[in-house]
N, C-alpha and C positions, 0 to 999 in steps of 0.2 A: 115644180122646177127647183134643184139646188141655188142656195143663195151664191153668189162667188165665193163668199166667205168659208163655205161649207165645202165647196168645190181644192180650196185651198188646203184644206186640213187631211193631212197626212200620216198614217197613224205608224206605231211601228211596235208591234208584241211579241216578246222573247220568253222560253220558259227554256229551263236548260236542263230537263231530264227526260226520259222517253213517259214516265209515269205521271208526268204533271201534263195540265190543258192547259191549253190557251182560249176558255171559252170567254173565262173574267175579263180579263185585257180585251177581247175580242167585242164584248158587249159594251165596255165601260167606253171605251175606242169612239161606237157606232154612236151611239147615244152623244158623244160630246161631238158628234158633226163630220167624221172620219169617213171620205169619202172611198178613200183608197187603204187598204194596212197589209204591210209588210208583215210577216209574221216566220216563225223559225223557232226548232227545236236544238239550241247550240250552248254549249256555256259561253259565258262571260269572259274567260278566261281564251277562249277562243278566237286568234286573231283573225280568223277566216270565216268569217259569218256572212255568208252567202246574201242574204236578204238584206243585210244594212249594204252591202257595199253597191247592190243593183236602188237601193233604194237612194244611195246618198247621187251615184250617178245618173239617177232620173231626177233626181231636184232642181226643181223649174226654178226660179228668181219669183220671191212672192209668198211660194209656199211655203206653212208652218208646218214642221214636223213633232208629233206631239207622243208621246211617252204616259203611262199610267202611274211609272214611278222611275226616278232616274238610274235605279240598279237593274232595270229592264235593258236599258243603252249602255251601260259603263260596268267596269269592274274595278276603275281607280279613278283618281281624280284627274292623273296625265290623259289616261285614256277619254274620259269624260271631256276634257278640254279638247284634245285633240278633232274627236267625233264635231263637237257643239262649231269649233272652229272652223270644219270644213263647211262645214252648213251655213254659217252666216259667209263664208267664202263665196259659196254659191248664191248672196244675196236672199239666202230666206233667213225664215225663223225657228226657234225650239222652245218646246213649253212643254211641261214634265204637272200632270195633273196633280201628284202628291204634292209638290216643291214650288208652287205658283210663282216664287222667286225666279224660277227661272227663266223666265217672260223677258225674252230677248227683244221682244215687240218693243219694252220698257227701257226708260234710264237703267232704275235698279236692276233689271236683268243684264242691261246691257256693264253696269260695275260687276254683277258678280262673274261673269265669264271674265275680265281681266282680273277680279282676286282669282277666279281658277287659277288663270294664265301662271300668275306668282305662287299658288299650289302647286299647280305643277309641276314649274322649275325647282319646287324646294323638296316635292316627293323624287321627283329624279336624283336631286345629288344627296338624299337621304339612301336611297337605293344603292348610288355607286359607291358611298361612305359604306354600308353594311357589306357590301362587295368585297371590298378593299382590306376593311379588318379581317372579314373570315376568311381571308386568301392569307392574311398574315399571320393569325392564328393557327392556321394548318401549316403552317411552313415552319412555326416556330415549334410547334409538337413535331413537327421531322414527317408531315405527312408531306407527300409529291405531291404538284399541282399537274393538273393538263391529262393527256390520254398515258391509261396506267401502259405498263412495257409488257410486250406480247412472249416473252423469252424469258424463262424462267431462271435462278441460279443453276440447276443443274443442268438446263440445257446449254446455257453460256459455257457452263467448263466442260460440257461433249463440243460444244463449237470449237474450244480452244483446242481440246484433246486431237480433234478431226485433220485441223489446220497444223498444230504441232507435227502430227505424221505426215501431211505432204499432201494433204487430199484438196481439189481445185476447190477455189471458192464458191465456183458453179453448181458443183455437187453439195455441196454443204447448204449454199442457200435454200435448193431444189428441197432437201430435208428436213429442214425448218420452216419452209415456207414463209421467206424473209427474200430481201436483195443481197444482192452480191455487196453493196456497199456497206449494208449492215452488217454483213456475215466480216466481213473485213476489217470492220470497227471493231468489232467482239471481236475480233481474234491478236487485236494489236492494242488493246485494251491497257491500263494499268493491273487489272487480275489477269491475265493471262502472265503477264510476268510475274506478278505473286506468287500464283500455282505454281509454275514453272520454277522460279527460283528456289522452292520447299521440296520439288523433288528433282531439285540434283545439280540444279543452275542452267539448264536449258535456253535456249536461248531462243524469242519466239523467232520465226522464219520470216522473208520478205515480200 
């Protein structure tokens, strides 16, 4: 008969390639008292990992959930936090057989999930800092930020050219495959009066 003890342990094995097993994790798992293990072929990188999320929404109060190495569960430290978080949420435990430190059962496991905690916050706004510069660095080399423009320069000045003769806007959009409100912006543009003003003084239409 399982000890309760044994009945509690929860196992959870990840390998994130089609060409890798999960027999190691699978064996190392059984032998250390894993009655149950969640297992999955997904990367890390993967916010939609099927089996951790059935696995964290089955966790009972009680149960430890137990890991071979913590880069089987995590891919960063926020993430790691977040995951170990919900878990002691749920009133159980996490213990990562490489990292013994992680023995949330413990004081010391239970400090190191709050230094997570403050890892975490500080890889976060390291992230939003590296965010922030290389948005300013591309802006300061004159590159555009956001979704690139579907409308090339010479189709903008057949837009202008289109609208200058007197052709509805309707039809113009229909040709471009754009809206009428685009088609109307390009066409009342600050270049359309440039072009316009170079051959002859034109005046764009209303």
């Amino acid at each position: 008969m399982k000890s309760e003890t044994t009945r509690r342990k929860v196992g959870y094995a990840r390998v994130s390639t089609i060409g890798q097993t999960l027999e190691l994790q699978l064996k190392t798992l059984k032998e250390f008292g894993c009655r149950g293990i969640y297992r999955e072929k997904a990367s890390g990188a993967d916010a939609d990992r099927s089996e951790l999320r059935k696995l964290l929404k089955n966790l009972k109060p009680g149960q430890t959930v137990v890991v071979t190495r913590l880069d089987r569960l995590a891919r960063s430290t926020f993430d790691l936090f977040s995951i170990v978080k919900t878990i002691s949420e749920r009133k159980a435990l996490f213990y990562s057989l490489a990292e013994p430190w992680t023995d949330t059962s413990t004081s010391t496991g239970r400090l190191m999930l709050a230094v997570l905690g403050g890892l975490a916050d500080v890889e976060r706004d390291l992230i939003r800092t590296r965010t922030s510069e290389g948005r300013a660095r591309a802006q300061a080399l004159g590159k555009r930020m956001g979704r690139p423009t579907k409308i090339t320069d010479a189709q903008r000045r057949a837009i202008i050219d289109r609208r200058q003769r007197g052709e509805p806007l309707k039809s113009i959009a229909l040709a471009f495959a754009i809206s009428e409100s685009t088609a109307s912006r390009i066409a009342r543009s600050k270049d359309s009066h440039r072009h316009y003003g170079r051959r002859g003084g034109k005046t764009p239409i209303t």
